[in-house]
C-alpha positions, 0 to 999 in steps of 0.5 A, spaced: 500 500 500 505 505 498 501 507 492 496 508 497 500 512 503 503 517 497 497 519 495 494 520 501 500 524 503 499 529 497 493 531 500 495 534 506 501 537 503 497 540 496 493 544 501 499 546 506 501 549 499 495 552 497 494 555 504 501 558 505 502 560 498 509 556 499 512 555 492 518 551 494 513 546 497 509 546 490 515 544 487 516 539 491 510 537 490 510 536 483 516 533 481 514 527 487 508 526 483 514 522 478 515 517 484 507 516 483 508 515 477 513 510 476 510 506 482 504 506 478 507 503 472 511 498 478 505 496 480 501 495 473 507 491 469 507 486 476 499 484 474 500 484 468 505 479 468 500 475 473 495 475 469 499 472 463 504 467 467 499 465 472 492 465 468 489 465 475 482 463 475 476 467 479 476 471 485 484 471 484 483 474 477 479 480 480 483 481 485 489 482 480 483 486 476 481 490 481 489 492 483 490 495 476 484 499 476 485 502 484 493 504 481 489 509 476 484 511 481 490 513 486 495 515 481 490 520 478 488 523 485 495 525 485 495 528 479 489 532 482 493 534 488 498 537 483 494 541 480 492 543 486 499 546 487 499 549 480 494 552 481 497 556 487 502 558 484 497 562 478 493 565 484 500 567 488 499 573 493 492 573 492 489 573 499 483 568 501 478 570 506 477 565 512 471 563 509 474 560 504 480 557 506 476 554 512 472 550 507 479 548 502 482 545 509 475 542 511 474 538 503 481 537 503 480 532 511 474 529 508 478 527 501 483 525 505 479 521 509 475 517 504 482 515 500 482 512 507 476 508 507 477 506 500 484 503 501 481 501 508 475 497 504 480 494 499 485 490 504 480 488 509 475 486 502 469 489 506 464 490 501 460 493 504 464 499 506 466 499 499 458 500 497 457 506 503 463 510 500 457 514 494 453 515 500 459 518 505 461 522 498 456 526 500 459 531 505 464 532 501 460 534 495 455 539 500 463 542 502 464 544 495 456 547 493 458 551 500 465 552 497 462 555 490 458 559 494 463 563 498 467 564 491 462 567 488 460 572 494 468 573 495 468 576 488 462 580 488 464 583 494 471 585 490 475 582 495 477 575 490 479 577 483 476 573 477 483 569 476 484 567 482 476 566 482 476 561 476 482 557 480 479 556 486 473 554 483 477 549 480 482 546 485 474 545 489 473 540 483 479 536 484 477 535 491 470 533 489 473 528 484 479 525 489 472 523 492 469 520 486 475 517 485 475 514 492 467 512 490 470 508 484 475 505 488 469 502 493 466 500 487 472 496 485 472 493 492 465 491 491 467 487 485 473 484 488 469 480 492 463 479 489 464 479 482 458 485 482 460 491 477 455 497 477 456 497 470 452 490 470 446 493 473 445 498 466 447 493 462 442 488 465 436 494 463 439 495 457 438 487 455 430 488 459 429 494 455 432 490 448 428 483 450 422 488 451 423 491 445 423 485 441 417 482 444 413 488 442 415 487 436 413 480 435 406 481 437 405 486 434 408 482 427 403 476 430 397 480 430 398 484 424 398 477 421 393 474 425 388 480 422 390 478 416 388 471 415 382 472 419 380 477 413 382 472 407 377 466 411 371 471 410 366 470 405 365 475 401 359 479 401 353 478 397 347 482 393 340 479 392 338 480 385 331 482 383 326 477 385 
């Protein structure tokens, strides 16, 4: 789980830069996402290599499966927390009101912690933890509506300028999408263990939708044909002469 601990690092040490205005940190920062990186990479060819020289079967097969997709999820949560550095260097010497800076501190706790819920959820293989990340992903999502709100009030209040609005609109949807991303890592989780995909429920209402479809169009064919067999049974009509 180094992967894991890195990111969660990240999230931290992003906001600390945000914060502090400390372009040394942001450097540092974003040249670490490198060893995020080439983990990254470690980590995907050894499950490759598994896959093709093992050919595991079943349950192991999802768990090797289930390792490359949590890699990308957490690679990518590392590559927001950069974004979040570089977006203190382009709002540098602008002055953020408390408001503000205690809603970045607070959606920064809770991306952290649902990182940790999801990586907790993976190496216990708690399926049930996995499937209540989408709900406890909601008190972030509530954190970054109230964020929005405070950016727009501190702009038209003349104290934030447009610039430093539009990047701090963004580094609160990268906090938002560190939790999405943790969402996806329970999904995963719930897969590994039970072999159950979220994708599985739309495509079987697809296939409902489809089978439905096609019935309909059968009957419909059915009784197209029924009607016209009845009307070549019948007798055609006739007219009685003159008597």
């Amino acid at each position: 789980m180094e992967l894991g601990a890195l990111v969660r690092e990240f999230i931290p040490r992003g906001t600390d830069v945000l914060l502090t205005g400390d372009m040394g940190g942001a450097l540092s920062l974003i040249d670490a996402d490198d060893e995020i990186d080439a983990l990254t990479l470690r980590i995907e060819e050894q499950c490759y290599s598994a896959l093709a020289r093992q050919q595991p079967m079943a349950s192991d097969m999802r768990s090797i499966v289930t390792a490359v997709w949590l890699t990308g999820e957490l690679e990518r949560s590392g590559d927001l927390m950069v974004n979040v550095a570089k977006a203190a260097r382009r709002i540098y010497g602008a002055t953020l009101d408390p408001r503000l800076r205690g809603l970045i501190e607070r959606m920064s706790e809770e991306a952290s912690r649902l990182i940790s819920l999801s990586l907790d959820a993976y190496v216990e293989r708690d399926a049930s933890l996995g499937a209540a990340l989408g709900d406890i992903d909601d008190a972030l999502d509530a954190l970054h509506g109230d964020y929005i709100e405070a950016i727009f009030d501190a702009h038209s209040g003349q104290d934030l300028g447009l610039q430093p609005a539009v990047q701090l609109a963004l580094v609160g949807r990268y906090y938002e999408r560190i939790g999405d991303h943790a969402v996806n890592i329970g999904q995963r989780v719930q897969y590994m263990v039970t072999g159950w995909l979220p994708e599985q429920t739309g495509a079987a209402r697809l296939r409902a939708r489809t089978s439905f479809s096609v019935v309909s169009a059968d009957e419909a064919a059915a009784r197209a044909a029924g009607l016209d067999e009845s009307s070549a049974g019948e007798p055609e009509g006739s007219v009685e002469g003159d008597r």
